[in-house]
mmCIF file of the N, C-alpha and C atoms, coordinates in Angstrom:
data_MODEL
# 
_entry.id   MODEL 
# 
loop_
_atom_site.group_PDB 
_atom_site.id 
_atom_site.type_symbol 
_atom_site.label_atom_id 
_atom_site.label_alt_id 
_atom_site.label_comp_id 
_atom_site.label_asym_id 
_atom_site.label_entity_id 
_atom_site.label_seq_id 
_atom_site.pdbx_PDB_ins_code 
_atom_site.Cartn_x 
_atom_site.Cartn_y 
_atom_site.Cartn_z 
_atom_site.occupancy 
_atom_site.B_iso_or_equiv 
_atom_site.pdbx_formal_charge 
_atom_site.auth_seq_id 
_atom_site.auth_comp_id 
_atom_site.auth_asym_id 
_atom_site.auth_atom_id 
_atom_site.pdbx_PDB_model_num 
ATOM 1   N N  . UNK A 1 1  ? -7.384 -90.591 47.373 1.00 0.00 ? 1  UNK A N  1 
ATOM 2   C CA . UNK A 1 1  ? -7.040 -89.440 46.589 1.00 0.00 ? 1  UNK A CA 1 
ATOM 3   C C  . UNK A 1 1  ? -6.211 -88.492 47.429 1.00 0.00 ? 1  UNK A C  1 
ATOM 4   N N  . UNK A 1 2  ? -5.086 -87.815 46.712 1.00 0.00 ? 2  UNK A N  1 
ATOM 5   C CA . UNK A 1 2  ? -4.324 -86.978 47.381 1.00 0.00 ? 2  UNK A CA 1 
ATOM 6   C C  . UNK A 1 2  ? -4.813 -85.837 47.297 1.00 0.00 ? 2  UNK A C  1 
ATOM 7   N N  . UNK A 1 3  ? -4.897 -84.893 48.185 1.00 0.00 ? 3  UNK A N  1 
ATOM 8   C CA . UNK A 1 3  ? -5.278 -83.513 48.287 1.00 0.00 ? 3  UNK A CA 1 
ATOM 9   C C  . UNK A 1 3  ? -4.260 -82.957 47.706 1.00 0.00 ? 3  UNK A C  1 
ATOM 10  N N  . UNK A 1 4  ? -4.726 -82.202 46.303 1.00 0.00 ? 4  UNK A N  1 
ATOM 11  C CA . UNK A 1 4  ? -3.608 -81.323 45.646 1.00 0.00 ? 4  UNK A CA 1 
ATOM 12  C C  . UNK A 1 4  ? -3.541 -79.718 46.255 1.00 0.00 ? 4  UNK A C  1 
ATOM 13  N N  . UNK A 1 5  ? -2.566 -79.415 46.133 1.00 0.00 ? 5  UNK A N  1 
ATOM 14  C CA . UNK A 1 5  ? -3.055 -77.991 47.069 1.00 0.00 ? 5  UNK A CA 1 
ATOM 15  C C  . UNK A 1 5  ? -3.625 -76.785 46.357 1.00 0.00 ? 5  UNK A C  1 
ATOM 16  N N  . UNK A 1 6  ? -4.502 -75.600 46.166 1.00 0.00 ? 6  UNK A N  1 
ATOM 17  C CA . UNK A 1 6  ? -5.158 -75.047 45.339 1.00 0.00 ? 6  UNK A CA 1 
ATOM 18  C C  . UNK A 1 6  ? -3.741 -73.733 44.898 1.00 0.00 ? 6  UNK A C  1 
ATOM 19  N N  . UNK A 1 7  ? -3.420 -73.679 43.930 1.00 0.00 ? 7  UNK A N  1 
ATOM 20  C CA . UNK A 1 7  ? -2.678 -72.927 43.502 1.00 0.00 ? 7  UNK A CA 1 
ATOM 21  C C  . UNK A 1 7  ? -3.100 -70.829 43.716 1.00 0.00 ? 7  UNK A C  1 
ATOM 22  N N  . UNK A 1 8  ? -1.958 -70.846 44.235 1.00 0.00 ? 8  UNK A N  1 
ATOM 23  C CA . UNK A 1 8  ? -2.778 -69.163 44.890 1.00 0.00 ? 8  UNK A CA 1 
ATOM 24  C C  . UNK A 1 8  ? -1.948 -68.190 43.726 1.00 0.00 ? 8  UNK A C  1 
ATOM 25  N N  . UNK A 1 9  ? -2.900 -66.917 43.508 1.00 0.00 ? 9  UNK A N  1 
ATOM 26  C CA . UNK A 1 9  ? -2.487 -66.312 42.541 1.00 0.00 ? 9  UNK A CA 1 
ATOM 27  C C  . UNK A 1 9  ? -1.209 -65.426 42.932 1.00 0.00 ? 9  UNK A C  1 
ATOM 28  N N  . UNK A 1 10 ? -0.819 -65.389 42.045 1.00 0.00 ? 10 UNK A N  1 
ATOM 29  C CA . UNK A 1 10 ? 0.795  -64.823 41.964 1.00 0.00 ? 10 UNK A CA 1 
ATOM 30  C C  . UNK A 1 10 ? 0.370  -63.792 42.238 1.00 0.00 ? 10 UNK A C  1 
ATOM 31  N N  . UNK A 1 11 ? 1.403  -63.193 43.266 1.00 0.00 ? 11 UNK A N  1 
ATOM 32  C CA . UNK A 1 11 ? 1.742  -61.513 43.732 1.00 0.00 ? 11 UNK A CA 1 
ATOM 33  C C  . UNK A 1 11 ? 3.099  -61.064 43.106 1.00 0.00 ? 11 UNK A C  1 
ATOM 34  N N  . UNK A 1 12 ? 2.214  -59.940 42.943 1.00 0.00 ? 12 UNK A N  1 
ATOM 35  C CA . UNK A 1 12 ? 3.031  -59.093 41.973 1.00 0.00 ? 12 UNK A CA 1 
ATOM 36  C C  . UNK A 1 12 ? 3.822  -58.598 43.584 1.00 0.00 ? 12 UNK A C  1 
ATOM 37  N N  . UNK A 1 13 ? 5.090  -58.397 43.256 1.00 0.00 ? 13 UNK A N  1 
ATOM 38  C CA . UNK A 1 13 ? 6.861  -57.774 43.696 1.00 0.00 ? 13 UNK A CA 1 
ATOM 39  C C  . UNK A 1 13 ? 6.590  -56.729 43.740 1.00 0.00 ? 13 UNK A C  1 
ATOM 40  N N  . UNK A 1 14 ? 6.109  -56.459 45.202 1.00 0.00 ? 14 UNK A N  1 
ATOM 41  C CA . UNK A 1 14 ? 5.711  -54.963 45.032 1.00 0.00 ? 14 UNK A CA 1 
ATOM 42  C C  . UNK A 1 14 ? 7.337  -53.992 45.580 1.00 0.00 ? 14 UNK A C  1 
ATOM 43  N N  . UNK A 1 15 ? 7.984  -53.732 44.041 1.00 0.00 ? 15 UNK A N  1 
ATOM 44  C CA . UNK A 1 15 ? 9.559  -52.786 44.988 1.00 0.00 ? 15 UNK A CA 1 
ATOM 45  C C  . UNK A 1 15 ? 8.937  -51.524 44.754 1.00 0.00 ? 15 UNK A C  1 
ATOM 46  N N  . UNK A 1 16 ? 9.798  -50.743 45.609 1.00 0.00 ? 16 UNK A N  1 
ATOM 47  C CA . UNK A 1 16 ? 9.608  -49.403 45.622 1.00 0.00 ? 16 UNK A CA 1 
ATOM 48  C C  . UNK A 1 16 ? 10.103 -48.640 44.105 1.00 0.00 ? 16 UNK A C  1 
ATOM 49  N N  . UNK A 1 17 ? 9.189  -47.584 43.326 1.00 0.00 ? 17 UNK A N  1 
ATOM 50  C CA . UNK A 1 17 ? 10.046 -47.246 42.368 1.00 0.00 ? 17 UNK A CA 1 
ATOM 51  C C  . UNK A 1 17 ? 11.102 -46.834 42.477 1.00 0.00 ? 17 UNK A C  1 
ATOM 52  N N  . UNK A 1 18 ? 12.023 -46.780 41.311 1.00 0.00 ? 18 UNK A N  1 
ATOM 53  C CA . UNK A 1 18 ? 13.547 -46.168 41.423 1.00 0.00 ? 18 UNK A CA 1 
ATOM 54  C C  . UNK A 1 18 ? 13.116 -44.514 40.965 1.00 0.00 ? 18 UNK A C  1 
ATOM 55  N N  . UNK A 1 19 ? 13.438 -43.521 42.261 1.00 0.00 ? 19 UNK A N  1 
ATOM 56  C CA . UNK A 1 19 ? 13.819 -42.069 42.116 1.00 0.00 ? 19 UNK A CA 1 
ATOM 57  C C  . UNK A 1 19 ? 13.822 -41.550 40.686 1.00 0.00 ? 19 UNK A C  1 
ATOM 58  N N  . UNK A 1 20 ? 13.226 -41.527 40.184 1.00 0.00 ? 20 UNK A N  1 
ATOM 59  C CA . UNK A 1 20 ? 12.886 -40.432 38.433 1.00 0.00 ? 20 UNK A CA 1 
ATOM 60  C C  . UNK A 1 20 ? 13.110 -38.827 38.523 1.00 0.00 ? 20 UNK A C  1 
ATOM 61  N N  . UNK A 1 21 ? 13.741 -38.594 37.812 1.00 0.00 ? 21 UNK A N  1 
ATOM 62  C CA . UNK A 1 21 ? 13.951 -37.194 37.347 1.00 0.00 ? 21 UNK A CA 1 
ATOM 63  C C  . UNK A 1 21 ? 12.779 -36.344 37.070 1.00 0.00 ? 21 UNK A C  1 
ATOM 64  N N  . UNK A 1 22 ? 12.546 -35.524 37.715 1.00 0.00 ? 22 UNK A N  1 
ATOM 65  C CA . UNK A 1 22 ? 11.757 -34.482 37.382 1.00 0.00 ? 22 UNK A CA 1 
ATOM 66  C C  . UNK A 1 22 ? 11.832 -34.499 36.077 1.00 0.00 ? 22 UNK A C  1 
ATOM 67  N N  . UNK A 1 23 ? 10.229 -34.701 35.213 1.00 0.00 ? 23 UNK A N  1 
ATOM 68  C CA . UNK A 1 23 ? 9.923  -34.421 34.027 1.00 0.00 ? 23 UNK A CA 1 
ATOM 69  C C  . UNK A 1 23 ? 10.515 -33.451 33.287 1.00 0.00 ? 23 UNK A C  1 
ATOM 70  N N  . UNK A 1 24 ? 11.209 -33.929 32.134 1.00 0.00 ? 24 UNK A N  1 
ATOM 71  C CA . UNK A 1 24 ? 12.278 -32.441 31.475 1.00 0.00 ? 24 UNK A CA 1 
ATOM 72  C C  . UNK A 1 24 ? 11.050 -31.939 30.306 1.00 0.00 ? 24 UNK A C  1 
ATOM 73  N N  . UNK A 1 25 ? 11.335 -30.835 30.039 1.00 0.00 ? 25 UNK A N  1 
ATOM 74  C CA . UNK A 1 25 ? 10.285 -30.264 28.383 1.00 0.00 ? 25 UNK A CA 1 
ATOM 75  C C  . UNK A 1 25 ? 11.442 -30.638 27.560 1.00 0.00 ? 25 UNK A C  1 
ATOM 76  N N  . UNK A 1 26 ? 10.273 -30.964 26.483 1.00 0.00 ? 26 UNK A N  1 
ATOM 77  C CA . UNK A 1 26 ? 10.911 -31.305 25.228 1.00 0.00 ? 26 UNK A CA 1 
ATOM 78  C C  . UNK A 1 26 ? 11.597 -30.086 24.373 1.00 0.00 ? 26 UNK A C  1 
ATOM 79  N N  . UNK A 1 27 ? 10.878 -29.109 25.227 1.00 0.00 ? 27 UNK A N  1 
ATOM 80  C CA . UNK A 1 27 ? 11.144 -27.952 24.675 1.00 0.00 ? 27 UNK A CA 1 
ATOM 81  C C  . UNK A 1 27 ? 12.159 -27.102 25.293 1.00 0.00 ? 27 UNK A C  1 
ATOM 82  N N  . UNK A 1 28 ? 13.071 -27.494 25.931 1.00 0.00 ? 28 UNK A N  1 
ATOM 83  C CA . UNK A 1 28 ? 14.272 -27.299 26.948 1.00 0.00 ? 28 UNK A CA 1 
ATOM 84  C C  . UNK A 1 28 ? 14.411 -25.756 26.764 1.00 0.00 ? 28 UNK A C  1 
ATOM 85  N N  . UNK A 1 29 ? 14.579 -24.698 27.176 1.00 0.00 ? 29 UNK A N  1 
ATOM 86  C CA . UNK A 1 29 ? 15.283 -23.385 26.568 1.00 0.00 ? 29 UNK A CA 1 
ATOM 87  C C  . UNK A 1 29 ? 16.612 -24.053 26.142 1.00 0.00 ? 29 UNK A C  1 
ATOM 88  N N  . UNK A 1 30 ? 17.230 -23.028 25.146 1.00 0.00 ? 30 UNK A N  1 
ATOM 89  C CA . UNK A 1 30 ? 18.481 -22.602 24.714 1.00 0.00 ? 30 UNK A CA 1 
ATOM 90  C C  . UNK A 1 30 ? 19.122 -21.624 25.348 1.00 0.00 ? 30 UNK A C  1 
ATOM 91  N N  . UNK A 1 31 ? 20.280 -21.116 24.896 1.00 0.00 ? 31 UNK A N  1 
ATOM 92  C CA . UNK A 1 31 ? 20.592 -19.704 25.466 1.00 0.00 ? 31 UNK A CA 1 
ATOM 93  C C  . UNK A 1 31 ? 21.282 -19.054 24.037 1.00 0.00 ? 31 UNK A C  1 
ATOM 94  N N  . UNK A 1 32 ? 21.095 -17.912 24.159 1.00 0.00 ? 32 UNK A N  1 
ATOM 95  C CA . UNK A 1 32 ? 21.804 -17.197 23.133 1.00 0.00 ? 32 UNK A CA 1 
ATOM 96  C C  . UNK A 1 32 ? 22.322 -16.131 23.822 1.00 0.00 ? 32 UNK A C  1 
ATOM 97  N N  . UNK A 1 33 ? 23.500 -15.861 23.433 1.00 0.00 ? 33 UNK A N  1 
ATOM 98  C CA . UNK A 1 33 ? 24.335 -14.470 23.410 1.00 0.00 ? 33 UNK A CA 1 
ATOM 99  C C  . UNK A 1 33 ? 24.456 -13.675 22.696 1.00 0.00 ? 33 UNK A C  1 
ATOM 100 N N  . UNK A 1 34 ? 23.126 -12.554 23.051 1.00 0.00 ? 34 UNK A N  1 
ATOM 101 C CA . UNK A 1 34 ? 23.432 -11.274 21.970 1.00 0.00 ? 34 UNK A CA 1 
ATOM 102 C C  . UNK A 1 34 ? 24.683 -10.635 21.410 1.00 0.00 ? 34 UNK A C  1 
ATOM 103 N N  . UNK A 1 35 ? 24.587 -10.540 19.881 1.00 0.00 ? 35 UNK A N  1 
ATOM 104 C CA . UNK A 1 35 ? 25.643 -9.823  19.528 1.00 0.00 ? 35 UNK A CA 1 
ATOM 105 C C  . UNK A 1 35 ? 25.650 -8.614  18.833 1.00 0.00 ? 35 UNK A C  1 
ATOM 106 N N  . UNK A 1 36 ? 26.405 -7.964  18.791 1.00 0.00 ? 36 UNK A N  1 
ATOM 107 C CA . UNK A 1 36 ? 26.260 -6.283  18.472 1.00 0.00 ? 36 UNK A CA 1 
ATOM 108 C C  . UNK A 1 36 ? 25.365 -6.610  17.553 1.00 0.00 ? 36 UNK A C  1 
ATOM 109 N N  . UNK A 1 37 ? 24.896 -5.472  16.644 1.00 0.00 ? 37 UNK A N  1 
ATOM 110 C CA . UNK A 1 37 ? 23.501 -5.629  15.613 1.00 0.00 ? 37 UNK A CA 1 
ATOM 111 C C  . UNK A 1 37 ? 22.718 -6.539  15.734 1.00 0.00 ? 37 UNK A C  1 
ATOM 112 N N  . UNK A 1 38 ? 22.329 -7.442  16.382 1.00 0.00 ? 38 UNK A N  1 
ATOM 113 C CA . UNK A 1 38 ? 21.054 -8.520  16.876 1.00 0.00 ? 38 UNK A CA 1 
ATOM 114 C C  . UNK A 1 38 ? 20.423 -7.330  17.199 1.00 0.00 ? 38 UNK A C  1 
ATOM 115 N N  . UNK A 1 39 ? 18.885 -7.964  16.615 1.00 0.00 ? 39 UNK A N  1 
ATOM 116 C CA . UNK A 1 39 ? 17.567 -7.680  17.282 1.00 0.00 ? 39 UNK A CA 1 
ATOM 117 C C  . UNK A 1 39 ? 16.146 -8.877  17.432 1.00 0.00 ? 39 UNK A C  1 
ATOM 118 N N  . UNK A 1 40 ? 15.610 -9.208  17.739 1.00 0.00 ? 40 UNK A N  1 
ATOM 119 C CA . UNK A 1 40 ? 14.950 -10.331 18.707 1.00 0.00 ? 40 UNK A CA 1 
ATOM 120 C C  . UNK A 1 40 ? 14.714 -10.768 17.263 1.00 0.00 ? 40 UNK A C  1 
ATOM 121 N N  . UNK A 1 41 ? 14.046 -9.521  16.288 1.00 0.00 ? 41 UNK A N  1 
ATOM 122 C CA . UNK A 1 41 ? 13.951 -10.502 15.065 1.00 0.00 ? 41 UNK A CA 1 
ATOM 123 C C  . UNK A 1 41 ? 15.040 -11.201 14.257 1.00 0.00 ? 41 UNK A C  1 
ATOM 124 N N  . UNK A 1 42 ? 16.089 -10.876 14.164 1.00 0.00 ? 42 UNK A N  1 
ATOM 125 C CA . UNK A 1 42 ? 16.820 -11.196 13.608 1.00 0.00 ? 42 UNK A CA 1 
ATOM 126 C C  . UNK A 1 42 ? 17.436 -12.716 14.739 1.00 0.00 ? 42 UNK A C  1 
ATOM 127 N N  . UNK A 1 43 ? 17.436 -12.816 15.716 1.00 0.00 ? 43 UNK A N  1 
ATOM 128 C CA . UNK A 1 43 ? 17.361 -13.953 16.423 1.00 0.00 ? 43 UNK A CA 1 
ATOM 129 C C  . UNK A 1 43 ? 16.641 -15.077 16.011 1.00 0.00 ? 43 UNK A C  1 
ATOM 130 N N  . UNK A 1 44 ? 15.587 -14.792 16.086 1.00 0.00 ? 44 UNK A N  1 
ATOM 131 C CA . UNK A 1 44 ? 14.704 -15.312 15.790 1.00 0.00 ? 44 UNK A CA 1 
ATOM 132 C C  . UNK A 1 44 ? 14.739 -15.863 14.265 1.00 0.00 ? 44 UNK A C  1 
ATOM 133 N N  . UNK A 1 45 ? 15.078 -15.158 13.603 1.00 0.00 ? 45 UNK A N  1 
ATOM 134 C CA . UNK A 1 45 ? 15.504 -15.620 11.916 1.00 0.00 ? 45 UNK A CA 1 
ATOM 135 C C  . UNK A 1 45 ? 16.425 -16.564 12.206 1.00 0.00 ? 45 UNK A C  1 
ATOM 136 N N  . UNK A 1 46 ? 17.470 -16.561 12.456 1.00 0.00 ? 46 UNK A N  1 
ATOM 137 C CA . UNK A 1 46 ? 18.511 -16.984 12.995 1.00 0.00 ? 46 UNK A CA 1 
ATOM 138 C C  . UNK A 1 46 ? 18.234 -18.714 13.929 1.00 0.00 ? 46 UNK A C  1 
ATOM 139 N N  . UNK A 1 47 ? 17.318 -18.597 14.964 1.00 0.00 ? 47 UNK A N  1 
ATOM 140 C CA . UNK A 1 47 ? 17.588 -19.606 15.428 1.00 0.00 ? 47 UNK A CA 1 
ATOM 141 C C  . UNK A 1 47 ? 15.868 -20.404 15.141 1.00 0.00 ? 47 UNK A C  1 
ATOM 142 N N  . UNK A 1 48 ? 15.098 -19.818 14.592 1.00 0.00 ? 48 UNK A N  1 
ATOM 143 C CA . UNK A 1 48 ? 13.702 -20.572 14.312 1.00 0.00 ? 48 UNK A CA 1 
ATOM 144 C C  . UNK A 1 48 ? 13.377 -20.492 12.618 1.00 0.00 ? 48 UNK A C  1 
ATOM 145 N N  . UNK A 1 49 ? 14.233 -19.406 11.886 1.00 0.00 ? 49 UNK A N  1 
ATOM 146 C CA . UNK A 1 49 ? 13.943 -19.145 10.577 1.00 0.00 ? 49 UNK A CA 1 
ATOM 147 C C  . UNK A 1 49 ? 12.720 -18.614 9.810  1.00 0.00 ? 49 UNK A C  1 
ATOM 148 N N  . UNK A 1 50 ? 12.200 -17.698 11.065 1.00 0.00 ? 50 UNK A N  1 
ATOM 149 C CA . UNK A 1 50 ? 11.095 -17.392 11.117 1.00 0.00 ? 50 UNK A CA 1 
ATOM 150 C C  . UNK A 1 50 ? 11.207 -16.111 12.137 1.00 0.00 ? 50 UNK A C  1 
ATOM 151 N N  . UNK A 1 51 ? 11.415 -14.699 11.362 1.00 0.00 ? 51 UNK A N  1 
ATOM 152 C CA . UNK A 1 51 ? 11.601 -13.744 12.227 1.00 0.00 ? 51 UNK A CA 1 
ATOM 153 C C  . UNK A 1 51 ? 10.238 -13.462 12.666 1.00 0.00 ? 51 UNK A C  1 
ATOM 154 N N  . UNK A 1 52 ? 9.664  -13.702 12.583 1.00 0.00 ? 52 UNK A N  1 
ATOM 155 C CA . UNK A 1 52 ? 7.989  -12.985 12.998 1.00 0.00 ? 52 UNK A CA 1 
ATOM 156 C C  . UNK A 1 52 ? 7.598  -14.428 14.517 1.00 0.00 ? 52 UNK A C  1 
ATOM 157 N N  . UNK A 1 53 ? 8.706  -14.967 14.809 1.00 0.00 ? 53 UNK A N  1 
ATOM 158 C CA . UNK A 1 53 ? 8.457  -15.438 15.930 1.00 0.00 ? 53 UNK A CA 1 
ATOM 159 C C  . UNK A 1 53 ? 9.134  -14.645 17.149 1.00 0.00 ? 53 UNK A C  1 
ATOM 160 N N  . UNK A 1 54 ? 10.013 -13.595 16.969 1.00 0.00 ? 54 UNK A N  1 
ATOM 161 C CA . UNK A 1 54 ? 10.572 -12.809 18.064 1.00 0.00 ? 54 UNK A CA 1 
ATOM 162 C C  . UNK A 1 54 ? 10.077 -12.365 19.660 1.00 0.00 ? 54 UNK A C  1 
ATOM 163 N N  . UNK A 1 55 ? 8.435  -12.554 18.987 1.00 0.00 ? 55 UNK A N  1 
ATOM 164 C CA . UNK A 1 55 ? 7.760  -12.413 20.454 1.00 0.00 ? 55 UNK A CA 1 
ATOM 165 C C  . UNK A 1 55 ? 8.284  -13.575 21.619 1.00 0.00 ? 55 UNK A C  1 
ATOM 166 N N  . UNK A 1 56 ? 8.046  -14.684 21.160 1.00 0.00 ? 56 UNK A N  1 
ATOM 167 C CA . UNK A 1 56 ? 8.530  -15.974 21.916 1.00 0.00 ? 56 UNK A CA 1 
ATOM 168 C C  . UNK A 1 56 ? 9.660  -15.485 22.858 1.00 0.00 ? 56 UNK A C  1 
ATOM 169 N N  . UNK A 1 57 ? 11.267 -15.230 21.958 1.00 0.00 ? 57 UNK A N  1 
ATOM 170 C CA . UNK A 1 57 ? 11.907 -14.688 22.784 1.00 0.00 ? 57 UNK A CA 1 
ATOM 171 C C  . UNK A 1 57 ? 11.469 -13.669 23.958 1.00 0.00 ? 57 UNK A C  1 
ATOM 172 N N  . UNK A 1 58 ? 11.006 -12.549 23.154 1.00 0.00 ? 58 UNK A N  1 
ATOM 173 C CA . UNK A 1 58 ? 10.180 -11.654 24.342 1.00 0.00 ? 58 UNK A CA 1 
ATOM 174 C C  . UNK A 1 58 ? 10.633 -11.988 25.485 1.00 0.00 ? 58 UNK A C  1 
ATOM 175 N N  . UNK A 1 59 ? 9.115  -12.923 25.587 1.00 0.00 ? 59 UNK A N  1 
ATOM 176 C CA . UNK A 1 59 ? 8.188  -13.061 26.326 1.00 0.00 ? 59 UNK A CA 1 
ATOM 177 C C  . UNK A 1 59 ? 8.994  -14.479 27.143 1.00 0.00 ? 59 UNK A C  1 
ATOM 178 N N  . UNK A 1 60 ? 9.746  -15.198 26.639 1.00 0.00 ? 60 UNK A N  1 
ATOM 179 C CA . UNK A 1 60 ? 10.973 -15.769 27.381 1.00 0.00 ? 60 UNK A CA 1 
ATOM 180 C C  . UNK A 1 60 ? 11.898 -15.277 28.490 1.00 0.00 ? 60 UNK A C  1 
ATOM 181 N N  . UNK A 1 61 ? 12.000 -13.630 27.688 1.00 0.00 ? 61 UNK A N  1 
ATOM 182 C CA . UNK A 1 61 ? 13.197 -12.971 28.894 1.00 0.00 ? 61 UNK A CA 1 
ATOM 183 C C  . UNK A 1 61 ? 12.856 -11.541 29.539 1.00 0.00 ? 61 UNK A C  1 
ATOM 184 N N  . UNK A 1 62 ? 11.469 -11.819 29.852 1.00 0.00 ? 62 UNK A N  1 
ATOM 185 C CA . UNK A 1 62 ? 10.705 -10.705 30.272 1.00 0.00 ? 62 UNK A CA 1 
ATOM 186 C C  . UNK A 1 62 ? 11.207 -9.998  31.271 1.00 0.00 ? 62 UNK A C  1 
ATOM 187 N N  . UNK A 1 63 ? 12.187 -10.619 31.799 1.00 0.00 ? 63 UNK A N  1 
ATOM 188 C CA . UNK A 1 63 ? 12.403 -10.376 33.474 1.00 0.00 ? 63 UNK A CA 1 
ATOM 189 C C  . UNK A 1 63 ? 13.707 -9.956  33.206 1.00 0.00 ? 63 UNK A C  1 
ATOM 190 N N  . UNK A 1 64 ? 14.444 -9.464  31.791 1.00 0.00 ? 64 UNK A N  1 
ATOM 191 C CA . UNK A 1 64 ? 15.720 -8.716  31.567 1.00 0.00 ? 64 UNK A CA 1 
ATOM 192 C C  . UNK A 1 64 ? 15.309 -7.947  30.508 1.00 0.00 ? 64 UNK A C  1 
ATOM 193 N N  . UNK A 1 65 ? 14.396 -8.061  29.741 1.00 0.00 ? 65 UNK A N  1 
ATOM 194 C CA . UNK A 1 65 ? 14.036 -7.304  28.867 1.00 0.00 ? 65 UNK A CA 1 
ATOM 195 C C  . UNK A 1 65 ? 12.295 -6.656  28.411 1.00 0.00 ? 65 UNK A C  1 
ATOM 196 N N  . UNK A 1 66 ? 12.333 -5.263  29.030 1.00 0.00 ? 66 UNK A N  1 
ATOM 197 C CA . UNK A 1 66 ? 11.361 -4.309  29.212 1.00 0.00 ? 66 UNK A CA 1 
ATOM 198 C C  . UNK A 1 66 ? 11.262 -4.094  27.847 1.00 0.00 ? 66 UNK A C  1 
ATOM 199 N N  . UNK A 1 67 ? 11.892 -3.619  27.214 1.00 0.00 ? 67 UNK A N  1 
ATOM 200 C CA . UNK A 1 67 ? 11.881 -3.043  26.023 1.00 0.00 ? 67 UNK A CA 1 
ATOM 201 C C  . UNK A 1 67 ? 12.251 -4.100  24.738 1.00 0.00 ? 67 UNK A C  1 
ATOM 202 N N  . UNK A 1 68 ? 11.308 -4.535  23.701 1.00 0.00 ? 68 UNK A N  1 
ATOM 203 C CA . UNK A 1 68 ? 11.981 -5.815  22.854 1.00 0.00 ? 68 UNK A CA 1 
ATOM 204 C C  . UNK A 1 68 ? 13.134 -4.804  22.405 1.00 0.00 ? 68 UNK A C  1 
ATOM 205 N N  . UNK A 1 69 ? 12.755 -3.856  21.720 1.00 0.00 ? 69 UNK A N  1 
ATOM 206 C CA . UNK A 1 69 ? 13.586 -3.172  20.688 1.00 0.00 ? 69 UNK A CA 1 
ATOM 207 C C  . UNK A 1 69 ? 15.443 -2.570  21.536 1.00 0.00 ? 69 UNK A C  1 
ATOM 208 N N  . UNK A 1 70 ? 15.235 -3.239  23.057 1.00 0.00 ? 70 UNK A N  1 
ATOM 209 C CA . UNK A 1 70 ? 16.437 -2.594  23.556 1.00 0.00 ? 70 UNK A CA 1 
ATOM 210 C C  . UNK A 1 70 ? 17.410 -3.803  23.878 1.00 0.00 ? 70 UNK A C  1 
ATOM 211 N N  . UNK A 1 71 ? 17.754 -4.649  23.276 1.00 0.00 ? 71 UNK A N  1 
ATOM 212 C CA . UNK A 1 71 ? 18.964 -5.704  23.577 1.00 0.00 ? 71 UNK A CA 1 
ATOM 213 C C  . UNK A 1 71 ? 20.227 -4.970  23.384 1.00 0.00 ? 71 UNK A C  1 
ATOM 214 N N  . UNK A 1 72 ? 21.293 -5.570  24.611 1.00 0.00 ? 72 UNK A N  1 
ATOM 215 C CA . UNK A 1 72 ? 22.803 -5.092  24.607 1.00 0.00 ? 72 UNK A CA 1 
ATOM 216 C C  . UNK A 1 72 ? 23.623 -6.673  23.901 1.00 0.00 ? 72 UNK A C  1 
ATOM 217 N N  . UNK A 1 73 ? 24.767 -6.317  23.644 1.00 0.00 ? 73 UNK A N  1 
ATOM 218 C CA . UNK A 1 73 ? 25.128 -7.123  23.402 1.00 0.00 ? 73 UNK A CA 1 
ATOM 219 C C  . UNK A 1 73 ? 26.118 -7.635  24.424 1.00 0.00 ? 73 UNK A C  1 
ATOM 220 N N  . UNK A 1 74 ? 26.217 -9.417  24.458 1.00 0.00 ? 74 UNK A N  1 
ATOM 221 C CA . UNK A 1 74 ? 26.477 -9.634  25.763 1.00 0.00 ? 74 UNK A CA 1 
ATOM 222 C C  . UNK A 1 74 ? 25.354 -10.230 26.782 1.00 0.00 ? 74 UNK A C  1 
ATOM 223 N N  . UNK A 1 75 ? 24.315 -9.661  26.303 1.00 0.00 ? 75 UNK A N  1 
ATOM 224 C CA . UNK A 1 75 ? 23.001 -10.243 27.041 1.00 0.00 ? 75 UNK A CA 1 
ATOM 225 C C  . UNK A 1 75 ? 23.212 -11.942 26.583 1.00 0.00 ? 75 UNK A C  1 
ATOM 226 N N  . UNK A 1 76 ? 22.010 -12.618 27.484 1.00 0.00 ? 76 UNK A N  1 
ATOM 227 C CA . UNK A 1 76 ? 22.283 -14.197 27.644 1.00 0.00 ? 76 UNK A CA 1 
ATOM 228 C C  . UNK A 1 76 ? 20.720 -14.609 27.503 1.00 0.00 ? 76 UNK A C  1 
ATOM 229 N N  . UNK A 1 77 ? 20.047 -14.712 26.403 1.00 0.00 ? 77 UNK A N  1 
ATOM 230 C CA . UNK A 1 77 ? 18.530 -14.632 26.483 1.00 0.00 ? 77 UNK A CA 1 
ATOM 231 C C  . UNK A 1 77 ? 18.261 -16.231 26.469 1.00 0.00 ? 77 UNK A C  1 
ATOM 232 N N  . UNK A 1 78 ? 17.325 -16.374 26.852 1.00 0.00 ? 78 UNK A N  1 
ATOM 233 C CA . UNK A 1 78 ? 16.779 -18.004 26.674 1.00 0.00 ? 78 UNK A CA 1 
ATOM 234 C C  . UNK A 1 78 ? 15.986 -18.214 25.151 1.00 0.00 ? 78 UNK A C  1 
ATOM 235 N N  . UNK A 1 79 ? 15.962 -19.060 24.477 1.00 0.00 ? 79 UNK A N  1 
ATOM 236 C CA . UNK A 1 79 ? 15.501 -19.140 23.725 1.00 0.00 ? 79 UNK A CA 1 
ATOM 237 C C  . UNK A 1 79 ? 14.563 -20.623 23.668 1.00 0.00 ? 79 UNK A C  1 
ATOM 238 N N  . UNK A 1 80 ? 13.303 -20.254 23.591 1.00 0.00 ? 80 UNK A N  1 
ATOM 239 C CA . UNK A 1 80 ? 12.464 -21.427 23.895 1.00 0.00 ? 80 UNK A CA 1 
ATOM 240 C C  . UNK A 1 80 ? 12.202 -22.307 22.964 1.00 0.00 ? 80 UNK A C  1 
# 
């Protein structure tokens, strides 16, 4: 009888992964450019259709806007 040889279990190919992109949100910001008569609600109508979401913006561009009720136009707000 011939000695068959015992079959050894397959190894998995261990490659290095390929470099991935930092996880993006699905929820990317936008940007909007205030325009004369805009106000966060009316943005908000505008880009969610739903003015009673204006806080969102807010609270998006906290760090240019102290005051909701004070947007210039020209401003560059994120919109989430």
């Amino acid at each position: 009888m011939s000695a068959v040889p015992k079959a050894e279990p397959a190894k998995a190919e261990h490659k290095p992964a390929a470099a991935q992109p930092a996880a993006v949100h699905e929820t990317a910001a936008r940007m909007y450019e205030v325009k004369p008569g805009d106000s966060l609600s009316k943005i908000a109508l505008e880009v969610y259709g739903n003015a009673g979401r204006w806080p969102e913006i807010f609270e998006a561009n906290k760090d240019q806007i102290s005051n909701p009720n004070m947007i210039h136009p020209g401003q560059k707000l994120r919109i989430p």
